[in-house]
PyMOL commands that place a pseudoatom at each C-alpha (Angstrom):
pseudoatom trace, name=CA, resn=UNK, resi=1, chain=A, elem=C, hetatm=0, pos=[-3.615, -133.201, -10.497]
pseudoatom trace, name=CA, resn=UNK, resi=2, chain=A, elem=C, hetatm=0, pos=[-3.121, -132.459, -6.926]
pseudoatom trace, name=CA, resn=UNK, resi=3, chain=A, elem=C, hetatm=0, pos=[-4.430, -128.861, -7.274]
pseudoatom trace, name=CA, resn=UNK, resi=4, chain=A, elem=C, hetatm=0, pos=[-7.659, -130.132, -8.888]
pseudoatom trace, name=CA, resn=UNK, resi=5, chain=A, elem=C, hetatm=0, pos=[-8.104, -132.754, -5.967]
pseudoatom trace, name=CA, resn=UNK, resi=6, chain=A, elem=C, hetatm=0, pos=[-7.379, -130.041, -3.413]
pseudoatom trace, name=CA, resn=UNK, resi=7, chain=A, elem=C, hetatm=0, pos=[-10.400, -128.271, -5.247]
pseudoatom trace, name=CA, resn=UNK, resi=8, chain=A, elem=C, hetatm=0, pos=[-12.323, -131.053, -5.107]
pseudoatom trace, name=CA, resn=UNK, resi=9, chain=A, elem=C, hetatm=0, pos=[-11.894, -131.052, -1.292]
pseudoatom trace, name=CA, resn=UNK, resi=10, chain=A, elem=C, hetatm=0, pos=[-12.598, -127.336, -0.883]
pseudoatom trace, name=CA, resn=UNK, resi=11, chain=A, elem=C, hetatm=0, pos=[-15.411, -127.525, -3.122]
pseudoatom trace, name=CA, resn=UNK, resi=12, chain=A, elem=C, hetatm=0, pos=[-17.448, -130.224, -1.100]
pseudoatom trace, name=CA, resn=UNK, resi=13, chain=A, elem=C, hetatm=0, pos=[-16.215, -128.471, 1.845]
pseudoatom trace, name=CA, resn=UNK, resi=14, chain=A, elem=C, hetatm=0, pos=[-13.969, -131.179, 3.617]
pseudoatom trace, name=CA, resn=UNK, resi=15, chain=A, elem=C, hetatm=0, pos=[-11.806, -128.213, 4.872]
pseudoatom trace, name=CA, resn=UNK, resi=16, chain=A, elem=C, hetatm=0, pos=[-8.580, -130.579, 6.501]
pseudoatom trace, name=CA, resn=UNK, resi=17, chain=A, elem=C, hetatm=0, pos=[-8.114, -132.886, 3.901]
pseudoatom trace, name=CA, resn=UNK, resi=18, chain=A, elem=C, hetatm=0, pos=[-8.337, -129.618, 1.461]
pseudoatom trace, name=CA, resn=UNK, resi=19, chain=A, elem=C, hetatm=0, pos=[-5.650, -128.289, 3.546]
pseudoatom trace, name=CA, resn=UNK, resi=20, chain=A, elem=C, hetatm=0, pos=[-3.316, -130.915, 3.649]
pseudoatom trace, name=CA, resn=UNK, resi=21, chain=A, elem=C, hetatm=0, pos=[-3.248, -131.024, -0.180]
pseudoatom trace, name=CA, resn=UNK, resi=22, chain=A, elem=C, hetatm=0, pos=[-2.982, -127.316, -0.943]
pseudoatom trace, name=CA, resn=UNK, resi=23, chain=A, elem=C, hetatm=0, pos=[-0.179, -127.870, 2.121]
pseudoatom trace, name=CA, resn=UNK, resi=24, chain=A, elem=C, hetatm=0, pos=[1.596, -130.367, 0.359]
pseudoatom trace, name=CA, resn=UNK, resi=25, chain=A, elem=C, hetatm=0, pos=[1.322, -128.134, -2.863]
pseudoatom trace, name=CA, resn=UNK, resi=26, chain=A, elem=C, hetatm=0, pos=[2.951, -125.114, -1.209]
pseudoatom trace, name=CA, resn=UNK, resi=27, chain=A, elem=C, hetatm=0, pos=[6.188, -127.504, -1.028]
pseudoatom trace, name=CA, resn=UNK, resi=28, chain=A, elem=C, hetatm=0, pos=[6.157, -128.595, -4.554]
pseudoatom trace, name=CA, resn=UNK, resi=29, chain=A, elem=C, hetatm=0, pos=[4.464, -125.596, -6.619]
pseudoatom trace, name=CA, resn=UNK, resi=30, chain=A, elem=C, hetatm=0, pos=[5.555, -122.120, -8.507]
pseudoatom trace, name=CA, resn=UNK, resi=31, chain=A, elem=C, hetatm=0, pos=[1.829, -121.511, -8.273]
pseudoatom trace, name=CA, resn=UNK, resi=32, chain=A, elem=C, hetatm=0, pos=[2.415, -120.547, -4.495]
pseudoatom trace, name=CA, resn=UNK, resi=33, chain=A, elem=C, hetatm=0, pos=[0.335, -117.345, -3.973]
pseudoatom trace, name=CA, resn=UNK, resi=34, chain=A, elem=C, hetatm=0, pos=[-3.104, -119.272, -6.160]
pseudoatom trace, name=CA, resn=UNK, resi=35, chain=A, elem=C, hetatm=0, pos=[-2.248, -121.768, -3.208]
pseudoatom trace, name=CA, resn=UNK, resi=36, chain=A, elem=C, hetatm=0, pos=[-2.323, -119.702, -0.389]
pseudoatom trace, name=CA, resn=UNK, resi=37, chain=A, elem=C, hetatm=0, pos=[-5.581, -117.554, -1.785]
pseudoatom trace, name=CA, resn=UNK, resi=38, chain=A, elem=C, hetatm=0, pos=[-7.164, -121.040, -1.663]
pseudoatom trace, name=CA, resn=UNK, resi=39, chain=A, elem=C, hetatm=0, pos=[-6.325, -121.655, 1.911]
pseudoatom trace, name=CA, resn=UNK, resi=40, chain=A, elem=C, hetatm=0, pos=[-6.984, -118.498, 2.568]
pseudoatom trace, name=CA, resn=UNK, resi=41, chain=A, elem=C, hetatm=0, pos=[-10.385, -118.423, 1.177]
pseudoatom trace, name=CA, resn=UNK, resi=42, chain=A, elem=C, hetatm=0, pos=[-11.153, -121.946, 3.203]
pseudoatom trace, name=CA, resn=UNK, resi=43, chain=A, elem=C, hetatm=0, pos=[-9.859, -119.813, 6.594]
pseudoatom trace, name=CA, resn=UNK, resi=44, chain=A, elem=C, hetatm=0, pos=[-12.248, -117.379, 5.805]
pseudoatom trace, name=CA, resn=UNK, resi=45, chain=A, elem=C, hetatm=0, pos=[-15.301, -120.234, 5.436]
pseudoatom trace, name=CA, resn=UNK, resi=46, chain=A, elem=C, hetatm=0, pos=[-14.490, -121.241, 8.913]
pseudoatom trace, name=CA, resn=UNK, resi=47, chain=A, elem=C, hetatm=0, pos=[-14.184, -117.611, 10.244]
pseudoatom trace, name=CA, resn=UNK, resi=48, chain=A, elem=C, hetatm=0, pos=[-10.813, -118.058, 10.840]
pseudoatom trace, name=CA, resn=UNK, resi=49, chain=A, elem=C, hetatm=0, pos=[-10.352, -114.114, 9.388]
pseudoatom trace, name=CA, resn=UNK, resi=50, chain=A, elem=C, hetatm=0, pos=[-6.801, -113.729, 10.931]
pseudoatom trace, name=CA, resn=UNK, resi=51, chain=A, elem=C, hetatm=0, pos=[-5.576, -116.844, 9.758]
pseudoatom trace, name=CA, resn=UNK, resi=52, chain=A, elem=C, hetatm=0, pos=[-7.033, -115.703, 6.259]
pseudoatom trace, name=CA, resn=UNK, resi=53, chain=A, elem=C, hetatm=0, pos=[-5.473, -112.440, 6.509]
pseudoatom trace, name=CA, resn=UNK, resi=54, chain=A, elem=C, hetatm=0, pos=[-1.977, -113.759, 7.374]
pseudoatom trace, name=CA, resn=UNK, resi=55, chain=A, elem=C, hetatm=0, pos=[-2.332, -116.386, 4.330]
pseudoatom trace, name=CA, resn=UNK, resi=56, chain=A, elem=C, hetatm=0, pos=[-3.302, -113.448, 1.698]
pseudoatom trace, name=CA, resn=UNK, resi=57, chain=A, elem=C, hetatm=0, pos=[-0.894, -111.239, 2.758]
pseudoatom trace, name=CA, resn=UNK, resi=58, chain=A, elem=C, hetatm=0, pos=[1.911, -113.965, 1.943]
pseudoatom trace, name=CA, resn=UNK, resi=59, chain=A, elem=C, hetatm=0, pos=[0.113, -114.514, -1.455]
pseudoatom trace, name=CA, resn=UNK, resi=60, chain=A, elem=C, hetatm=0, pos=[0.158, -110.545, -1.836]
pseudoatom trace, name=CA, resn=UNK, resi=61, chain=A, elem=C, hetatm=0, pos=[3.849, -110.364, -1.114]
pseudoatom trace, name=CA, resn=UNK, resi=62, chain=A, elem=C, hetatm=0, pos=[4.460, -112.667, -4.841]
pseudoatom trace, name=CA, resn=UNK, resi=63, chain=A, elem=C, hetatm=0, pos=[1.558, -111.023, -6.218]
pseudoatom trace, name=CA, resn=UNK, resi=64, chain=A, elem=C, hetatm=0, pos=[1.149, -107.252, -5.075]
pseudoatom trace, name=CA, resn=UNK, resi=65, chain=A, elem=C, hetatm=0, pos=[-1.433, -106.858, -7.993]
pseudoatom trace, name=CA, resn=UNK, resi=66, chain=A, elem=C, hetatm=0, pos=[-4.092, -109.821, -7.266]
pseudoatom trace, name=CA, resn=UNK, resi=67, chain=A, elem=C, hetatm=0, pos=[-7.206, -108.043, -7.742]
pseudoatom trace, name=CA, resn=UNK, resi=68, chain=A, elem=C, hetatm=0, pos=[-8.659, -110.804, -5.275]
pseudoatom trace, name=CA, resn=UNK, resi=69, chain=A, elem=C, hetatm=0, pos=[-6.349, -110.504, -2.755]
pseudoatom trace, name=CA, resn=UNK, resi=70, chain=A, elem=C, hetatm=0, pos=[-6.414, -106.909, -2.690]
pseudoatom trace, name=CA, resn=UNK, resi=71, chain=A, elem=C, hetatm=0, pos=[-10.445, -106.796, -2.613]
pseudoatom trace, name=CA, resn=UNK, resi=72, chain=A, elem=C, hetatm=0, pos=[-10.378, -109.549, 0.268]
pseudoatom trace, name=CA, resn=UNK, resi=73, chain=A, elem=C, hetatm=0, pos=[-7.759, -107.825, 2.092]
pseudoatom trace, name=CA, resn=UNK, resi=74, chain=A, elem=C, hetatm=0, pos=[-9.810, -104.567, 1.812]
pseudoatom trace, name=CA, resn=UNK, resi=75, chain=A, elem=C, hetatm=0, pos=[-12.823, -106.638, 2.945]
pseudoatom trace, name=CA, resn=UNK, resi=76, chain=A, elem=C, hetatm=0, pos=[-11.098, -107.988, 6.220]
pseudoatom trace, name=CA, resn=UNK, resi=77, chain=A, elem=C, hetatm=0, pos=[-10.038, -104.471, 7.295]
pseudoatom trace, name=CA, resn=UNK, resi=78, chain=A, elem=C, hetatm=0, pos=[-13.055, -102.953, 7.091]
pseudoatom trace, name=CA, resn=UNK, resi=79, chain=A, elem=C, hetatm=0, pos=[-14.419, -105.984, 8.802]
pseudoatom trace, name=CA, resn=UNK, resi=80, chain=A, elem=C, hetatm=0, pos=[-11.886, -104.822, 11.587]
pseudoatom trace, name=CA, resn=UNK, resi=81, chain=A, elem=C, hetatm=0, pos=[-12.327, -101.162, 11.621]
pseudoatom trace, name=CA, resn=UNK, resi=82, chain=A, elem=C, hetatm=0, pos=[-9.805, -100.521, 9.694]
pseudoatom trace, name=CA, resn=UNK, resi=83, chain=A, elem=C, hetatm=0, pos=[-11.186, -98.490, 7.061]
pseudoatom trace, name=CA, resn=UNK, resi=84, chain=A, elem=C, hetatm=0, pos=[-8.188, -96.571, 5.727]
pseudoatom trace, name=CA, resn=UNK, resi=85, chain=A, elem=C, hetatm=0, pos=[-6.281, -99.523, 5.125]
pseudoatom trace, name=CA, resn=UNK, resi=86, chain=A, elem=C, hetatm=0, pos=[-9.293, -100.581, 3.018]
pseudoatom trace, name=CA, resn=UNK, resi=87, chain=A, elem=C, hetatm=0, pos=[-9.694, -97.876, 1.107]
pseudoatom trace, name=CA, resn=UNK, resi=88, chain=A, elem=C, hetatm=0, pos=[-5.688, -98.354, 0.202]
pseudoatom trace, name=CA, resn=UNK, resi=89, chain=A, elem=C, hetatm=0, pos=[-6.202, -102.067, -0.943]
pseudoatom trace, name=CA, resn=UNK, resi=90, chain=A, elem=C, hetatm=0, pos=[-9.467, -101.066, -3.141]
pseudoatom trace, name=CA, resn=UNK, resi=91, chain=A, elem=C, hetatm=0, pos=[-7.633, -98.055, -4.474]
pseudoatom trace, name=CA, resn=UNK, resi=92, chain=A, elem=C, hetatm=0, pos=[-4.053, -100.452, -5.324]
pseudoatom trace, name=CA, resn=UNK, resi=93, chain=A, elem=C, hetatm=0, pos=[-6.594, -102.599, -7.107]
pseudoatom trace, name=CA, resn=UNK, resi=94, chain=A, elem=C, hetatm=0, pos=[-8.350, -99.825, -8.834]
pseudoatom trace, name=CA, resn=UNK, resi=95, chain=A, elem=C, hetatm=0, pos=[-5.034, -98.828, -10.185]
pseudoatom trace, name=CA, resn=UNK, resi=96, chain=A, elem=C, hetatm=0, pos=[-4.465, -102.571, -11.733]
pseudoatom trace, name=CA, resn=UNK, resi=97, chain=A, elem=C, hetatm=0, pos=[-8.220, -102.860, -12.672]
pseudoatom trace, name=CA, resn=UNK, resi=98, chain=A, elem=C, hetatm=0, pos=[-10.197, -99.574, -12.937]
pseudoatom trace, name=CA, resn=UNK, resi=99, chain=A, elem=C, hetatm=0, pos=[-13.263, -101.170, -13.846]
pseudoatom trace, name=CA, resn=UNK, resi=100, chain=A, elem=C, hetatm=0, pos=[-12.870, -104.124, -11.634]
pseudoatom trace, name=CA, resn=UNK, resi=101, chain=A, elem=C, hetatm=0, pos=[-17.094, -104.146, -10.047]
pseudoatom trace, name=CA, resn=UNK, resi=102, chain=A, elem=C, hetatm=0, pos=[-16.481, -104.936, -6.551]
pseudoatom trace, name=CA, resn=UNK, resi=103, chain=A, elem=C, hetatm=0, pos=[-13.444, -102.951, -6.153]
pseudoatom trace, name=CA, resn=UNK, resi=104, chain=A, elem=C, hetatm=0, pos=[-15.749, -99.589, -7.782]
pseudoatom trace, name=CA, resn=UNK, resi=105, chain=A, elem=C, hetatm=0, pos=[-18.956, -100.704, -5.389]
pseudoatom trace, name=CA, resn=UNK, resi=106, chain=A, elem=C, hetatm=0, pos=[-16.506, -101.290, -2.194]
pseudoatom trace, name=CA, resn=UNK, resi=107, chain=A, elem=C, hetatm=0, pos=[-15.201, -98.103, -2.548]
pseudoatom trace, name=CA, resn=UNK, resi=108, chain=A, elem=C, hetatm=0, pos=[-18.281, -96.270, -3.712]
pseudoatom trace, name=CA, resn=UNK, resi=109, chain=A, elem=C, hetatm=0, pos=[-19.768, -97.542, -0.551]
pseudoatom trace, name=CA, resn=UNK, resi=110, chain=A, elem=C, hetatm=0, pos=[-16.868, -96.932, 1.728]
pseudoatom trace, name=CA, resn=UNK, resi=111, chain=A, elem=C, hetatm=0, pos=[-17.034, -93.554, 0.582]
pseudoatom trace, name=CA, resn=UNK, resi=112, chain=A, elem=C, hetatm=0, pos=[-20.679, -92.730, 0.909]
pseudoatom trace, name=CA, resn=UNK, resi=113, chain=A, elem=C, hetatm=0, pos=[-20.091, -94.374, 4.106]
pseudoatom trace, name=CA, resn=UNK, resi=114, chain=A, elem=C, hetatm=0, pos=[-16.935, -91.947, 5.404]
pseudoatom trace, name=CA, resn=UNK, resi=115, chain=A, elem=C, hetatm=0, pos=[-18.890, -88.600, 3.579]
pseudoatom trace, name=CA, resn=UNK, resi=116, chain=A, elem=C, hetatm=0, pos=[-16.882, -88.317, 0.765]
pseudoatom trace, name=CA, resn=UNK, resi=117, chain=A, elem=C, hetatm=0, pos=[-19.100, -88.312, -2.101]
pseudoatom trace, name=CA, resn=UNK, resi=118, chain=A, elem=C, hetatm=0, pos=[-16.937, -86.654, -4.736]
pseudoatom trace, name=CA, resn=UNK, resi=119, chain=A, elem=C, hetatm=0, pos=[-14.120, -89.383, -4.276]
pseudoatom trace, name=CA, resn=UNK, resi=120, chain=A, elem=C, hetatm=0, pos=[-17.193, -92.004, -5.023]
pseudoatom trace, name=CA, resn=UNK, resi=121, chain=A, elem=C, hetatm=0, pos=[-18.385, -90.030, -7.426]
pseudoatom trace, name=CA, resn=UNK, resi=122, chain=A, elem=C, hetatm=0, pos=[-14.790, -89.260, -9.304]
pseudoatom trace, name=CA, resn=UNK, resi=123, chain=A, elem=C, hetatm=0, pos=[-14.419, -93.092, -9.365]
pseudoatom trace, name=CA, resn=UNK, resi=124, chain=A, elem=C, hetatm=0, pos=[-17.591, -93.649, -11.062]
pseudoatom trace, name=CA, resn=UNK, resi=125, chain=A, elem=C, hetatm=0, pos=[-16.899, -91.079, -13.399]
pseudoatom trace, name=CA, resn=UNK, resi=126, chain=A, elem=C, hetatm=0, pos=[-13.539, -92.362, -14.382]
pseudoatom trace, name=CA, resn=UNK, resi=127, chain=A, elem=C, hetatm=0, pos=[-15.092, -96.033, -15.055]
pseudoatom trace, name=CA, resn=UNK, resi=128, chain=A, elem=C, hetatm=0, pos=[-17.875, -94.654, -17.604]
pseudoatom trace, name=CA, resn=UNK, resi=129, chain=A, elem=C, hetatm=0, pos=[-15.204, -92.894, -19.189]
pseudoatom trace, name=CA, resn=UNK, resi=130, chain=A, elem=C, hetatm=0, pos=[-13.312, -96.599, -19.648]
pseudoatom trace, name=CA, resn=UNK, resi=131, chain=A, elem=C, hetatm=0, pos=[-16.840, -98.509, -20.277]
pseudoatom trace, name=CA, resn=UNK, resi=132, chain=A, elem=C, hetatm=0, pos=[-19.444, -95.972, -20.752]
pseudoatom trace, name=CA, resn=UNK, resi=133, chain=A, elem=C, hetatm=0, pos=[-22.092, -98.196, -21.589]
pseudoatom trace, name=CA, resn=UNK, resi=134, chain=A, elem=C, hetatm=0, pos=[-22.355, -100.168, -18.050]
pseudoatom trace, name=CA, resn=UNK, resi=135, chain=A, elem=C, hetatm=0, pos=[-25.661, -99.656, -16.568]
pseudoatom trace, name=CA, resn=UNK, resi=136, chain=A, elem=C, hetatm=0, pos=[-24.673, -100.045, -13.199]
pseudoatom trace, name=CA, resn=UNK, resi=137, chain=A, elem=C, hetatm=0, pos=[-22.092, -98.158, -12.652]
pseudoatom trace, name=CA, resn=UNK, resi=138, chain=A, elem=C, hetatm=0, pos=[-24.688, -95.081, -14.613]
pseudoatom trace, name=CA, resn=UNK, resi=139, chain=A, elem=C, hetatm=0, pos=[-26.975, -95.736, -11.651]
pseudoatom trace, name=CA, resn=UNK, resi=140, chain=A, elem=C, hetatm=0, pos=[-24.967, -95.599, -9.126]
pseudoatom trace, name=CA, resn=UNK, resi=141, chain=A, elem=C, hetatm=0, pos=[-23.577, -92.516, -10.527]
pseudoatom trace, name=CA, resn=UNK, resi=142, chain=A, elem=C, hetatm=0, pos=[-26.841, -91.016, -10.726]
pseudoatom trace, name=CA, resn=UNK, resi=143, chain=A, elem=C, hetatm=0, pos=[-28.126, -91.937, -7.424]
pseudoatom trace, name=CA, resn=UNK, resi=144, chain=A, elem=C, hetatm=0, pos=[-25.310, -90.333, -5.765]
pseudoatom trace, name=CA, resn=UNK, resi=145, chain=A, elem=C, hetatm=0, pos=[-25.407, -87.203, -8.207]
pseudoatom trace, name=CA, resn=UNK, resi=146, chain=A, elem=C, hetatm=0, pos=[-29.241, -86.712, -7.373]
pseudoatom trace, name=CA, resn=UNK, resi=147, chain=A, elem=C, hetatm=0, pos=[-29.171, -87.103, -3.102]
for i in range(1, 147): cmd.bond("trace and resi %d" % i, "trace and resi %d" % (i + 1))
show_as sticks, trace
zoom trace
């Protein structure tokens, strides 16, 4: 009940009062990292990327295999510079979800990015082989195969 009104509050954007409850919830809930990758995702709204950070690093630490957290972790260091550190949250998640779209376009762009278009390409390659009918990922594939 409390989860769904702290959703509620996130959802029409009254940040605080969203806060409070997913607060509250940490003290009372087994659900603790879904908690703190909802405050962290209202951190982020406000631009508040270290506070973000520091909340889905806590949520990683009883969930090292979050897909979310690890793309919005990767997402924040590259946002800082940090680009290696990126590339190892997209790559953990890649392990857990091989597939996983935004974890296969973050890296195929971080990759294009930092000149290594084999790695990009080897990733794409491995996903066809796991879903070889998904059009997307055969594009991308191809546009990097053909420059």
């Amino acid at each position: 009940m409390l989860t769904r009104l702290a959703d509620l509050f996130a959802q029409k954007q009254w940040h605080q009062k969203a806060l409070d409850v997913y607060e509250h919830l940490l003290l009372i809930t087994s659900q603790k990292d879904d908690v703190l990758y909802k405050m962290g995702a209202i951190f982020y709204q406000l631009e508040q990327i270290d506070q973000a950070q520091t909340l889905w690093k806590q949520a990683l630490q009883n969930n090292p295999h979050n897909i979310r957290l690890l793309t919005n972790l990767g997402v924040i260091s590259l946002q800082q510079g940090n680009t290696p550190q990126a590339i190892q949250y997209w790559e953990n998640g890649l392990q857990q979800a091989p597939t996983d779209p935004d974890l296969i376009h973050n890296l195929v762009f971080v990759y294009t990015q930092t000149k290594q278009p084999s790695r990009a390409i080897q990733i794409l390659q491995n996903a066809l082989q796991i879903n070889p009918h998904d059009t997307a990922f055969q594009s991308t594939l191809h546009n990097l195969q053909t420059q």
